[in-house]
C-alpha positions, 0 to 999 in steps of 0.5 A: 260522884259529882262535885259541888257548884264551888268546885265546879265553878274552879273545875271549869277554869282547871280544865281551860288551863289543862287543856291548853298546857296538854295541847302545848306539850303535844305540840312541843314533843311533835317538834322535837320529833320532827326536828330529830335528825338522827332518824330518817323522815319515815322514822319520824313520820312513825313517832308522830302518827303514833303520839298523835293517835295515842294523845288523841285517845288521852285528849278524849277521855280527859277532856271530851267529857264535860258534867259535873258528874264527871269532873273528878274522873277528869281531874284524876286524868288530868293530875296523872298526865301532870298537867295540873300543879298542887298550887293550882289544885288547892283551890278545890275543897278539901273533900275535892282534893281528897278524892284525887289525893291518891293518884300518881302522876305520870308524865308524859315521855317521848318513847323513841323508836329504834330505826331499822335500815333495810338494806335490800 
């Protein structure tokens, strides 16, 4: 279903804005990966290959597709990782907001492994 041009016209602007706060977070969880101590720097090269490869899947499929026929699957994406506020929303139309209204946003947590020490 694609979006009309006033929508489209927001959409574009939601996306930069999207996009950047995703990029953020990604960055700040990588740090706080790296800069944990209490796990050794195989465990913490672990969790970062592993949030790099799975943000990378959700960075394409929330933002490489860019149409108009597209963004309210974008926008449905960007509303469940919680990278867009209900303020920054209600600048699309009512039939806009209706469409996404449903989705449950889930943000994203570290999951932390559990290091296990091999002691040959």
């Amino acid at each position: 279903m694609s979006i009309i041009e006033s929508d489209w016209k927001k959409f574009k602007e939601l996306h930069k804005l999207a996009l950047d706060r995703f990029c953020l977070g990604v960055l700040a969880d990588a740090k706080t990966i790296a800069q944990h101590d209490a796990l050794s720097a195989h465990a913490r090269y672990r969790m970062l290959y592993r949030l790099m490869h799975d943000r990378d899947k959700d960075i394409v499929r929330t933002f490489d597709h860019y149409s108009r026929s597209s963004a309210l699957i974008a926008l449905r994406l960007m509303v469940k990782h919680d990278l867009l506020t209900d303020a920054e929303l209600s600048v699309l139309s009512e039939a806009a907001r209706e469409e996404i209204a449903d989705v449950v946003r889930q943000p994203y947590e570290l999951e932390w492994v559990e290091e296990i020490v091999r002691q040959d």
